[in-house]
C-alpha positions in Angstrom: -142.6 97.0 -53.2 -142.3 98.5 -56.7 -138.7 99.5 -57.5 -140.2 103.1 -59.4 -141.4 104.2 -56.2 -142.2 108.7 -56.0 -140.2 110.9 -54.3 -142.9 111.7 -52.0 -143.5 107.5 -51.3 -139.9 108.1 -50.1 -140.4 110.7 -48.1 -143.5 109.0 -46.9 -141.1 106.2 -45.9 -139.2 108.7 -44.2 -141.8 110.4 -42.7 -143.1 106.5 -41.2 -139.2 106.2 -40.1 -139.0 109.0 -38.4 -141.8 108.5 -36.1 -141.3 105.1 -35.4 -137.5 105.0 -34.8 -136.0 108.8 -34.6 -134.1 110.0 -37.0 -131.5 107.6 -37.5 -134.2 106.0 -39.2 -133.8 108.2 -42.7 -130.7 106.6 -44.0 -131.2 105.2 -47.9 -129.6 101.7 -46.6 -131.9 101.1 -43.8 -135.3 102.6 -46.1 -134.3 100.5 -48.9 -134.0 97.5 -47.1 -137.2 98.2 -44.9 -139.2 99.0 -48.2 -137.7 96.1 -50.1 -136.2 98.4 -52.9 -132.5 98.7 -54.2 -130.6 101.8 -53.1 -131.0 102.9 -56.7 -134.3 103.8 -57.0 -133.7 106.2 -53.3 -130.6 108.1 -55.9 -132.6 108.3 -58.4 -134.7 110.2 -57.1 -132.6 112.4 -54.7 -128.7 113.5 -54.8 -127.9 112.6 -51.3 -128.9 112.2 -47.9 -129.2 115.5 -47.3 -131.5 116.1 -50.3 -133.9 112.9 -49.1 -133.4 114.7 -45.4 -135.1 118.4 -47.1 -137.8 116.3 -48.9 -139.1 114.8 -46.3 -139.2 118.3 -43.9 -140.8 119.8 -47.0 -143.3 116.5 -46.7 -144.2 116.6 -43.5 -144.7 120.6 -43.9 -147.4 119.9 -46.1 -148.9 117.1 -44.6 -148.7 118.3 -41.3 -149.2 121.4 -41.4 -150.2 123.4 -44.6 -153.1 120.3 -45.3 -154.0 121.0 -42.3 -153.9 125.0 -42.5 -156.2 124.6 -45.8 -159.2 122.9 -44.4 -159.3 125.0 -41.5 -159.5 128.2 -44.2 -162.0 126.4 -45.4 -164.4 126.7 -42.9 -166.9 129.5 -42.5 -166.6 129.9 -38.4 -163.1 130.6 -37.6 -164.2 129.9 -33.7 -165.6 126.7 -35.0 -162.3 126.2 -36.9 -160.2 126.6 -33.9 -162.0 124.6 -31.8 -162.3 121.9 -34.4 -158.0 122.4 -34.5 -157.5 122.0 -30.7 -159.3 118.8 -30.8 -157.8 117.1 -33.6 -154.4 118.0 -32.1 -154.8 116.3 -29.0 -156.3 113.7 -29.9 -154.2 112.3 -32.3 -150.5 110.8 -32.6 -147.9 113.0 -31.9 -145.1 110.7 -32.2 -144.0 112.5 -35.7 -144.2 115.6 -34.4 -141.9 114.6 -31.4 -139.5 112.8 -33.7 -139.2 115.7 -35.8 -138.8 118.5 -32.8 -136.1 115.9 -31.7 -134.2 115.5 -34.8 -134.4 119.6 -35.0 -132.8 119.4 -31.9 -129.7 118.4 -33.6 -129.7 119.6 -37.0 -129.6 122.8 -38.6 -132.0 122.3 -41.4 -134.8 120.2 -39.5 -134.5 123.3 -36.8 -135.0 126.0 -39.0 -137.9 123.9 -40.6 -139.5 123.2 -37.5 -139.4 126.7 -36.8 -140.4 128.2 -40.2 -143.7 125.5 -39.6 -144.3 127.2 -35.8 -144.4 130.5 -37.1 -146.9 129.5 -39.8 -148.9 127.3 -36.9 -148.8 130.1 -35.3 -149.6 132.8 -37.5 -152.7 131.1 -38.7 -154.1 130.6 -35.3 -153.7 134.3 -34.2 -155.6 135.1 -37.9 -157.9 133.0 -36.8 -158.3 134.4 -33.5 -158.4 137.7 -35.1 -161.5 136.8 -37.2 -163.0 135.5 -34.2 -163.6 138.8 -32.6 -159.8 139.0 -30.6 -158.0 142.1 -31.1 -154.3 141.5 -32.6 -152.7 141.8 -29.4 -154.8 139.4 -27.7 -155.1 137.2 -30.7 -151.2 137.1 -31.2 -150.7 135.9 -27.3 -153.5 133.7 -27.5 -152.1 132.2 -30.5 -148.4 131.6 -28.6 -150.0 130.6 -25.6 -152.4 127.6 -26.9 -149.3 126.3 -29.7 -146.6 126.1 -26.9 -149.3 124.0 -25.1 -149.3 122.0 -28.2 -145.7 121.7 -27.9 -145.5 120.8 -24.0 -148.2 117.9 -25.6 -146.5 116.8 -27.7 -143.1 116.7 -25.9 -144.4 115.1 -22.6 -142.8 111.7 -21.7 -146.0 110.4 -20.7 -149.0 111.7 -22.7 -152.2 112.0 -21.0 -155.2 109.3 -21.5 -157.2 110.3 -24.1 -160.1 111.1 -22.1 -158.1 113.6 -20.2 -156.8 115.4 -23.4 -160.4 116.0 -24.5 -161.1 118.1 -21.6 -157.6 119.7 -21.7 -158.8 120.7 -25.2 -162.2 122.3 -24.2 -160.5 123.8 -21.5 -157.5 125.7 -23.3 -160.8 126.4 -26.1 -162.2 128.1 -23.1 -160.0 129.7 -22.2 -158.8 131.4 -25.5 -162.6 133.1 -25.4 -164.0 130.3 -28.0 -165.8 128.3 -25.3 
């Protein structure tokens, strides 16, 4: 690997770490070594640890999340939208998403970044909701109910096959009034 890697290939690194090992995995020693790069081209691009540790939340905020939130402004139906949302989310990976709700679990700053990227989640869904026909009130516990079942998905020991998350999908769709 190139020794002029980005900041965001590092945090891409970390990102990759995270989900495959926890976060013990996003040490500059153990990402350099992995990624075949000296430990000076991690510091030359960040302070510390702890500055590497708020590059990669701010990475996997836009990846994960505000990407996300972008293409599904994007679309004219906002039913279609949602749908289109419930889908993708259980149907792909969640190991990075459960890797980074466990690391929140015992620091500060992954915490309050998980949590500022759930209210977002959040918000957007109940906007969406809104523009679907739902009144606000119904929207906003709409909104809550369908992202903690993202949440209990994505935190489950043993995920279900992938043939039964597509019909938990259409079903929670359903239910939320967009079936």
């Amino acid at each position: 690997m190139n020794e002029q890697m980005s900041a965001n290939a590092w945090a891409d690194a970390g990102l990759r770490g995270l989900a495959a090992q926890g976060y013990a995995a996003l040490k500059a020693d153990r990402l350099a070594k992995g990624l075949g790069v000296s430990r000076g081209s991690f510091y030359w691009h960040f302070r510390d640890v702890a500055d590497f540790h708020r590059a990669v939340l701010a990475r996997w905020r836009e990846t994960a999340s505000e990407s996300v939130i972008e293409g599904l402004e994007r679309q004219a139906d906002p039913s279609d939208a949602l749908r289109d949302l419930l889908r993708r989310a259980f149907q792909a990976s969640q190991r990075l998403e459960a890797a980074m709700r466990a690391w929140a679990s015992h620091d500060d700053v992954a915490r309050e970044a998980v949590a500022a990227v759930d209210r977002r989640r959040t918000a957007t869904i109940c906007a969406l909701m809104v523009r679907s026909g739902a009144s606000p009130s119904v929207a906003e516990a709409r909104a809550q109910l369908l992202y903690w079942a993202f949440v209990g998905f994505v935190t489950a020991a043993d995920p279900p096959p992938r043939a039964a998350r597509e019909r938990f999908a259409a079903e929670l769709a359903r239910m939320a009034g967009l079936a």
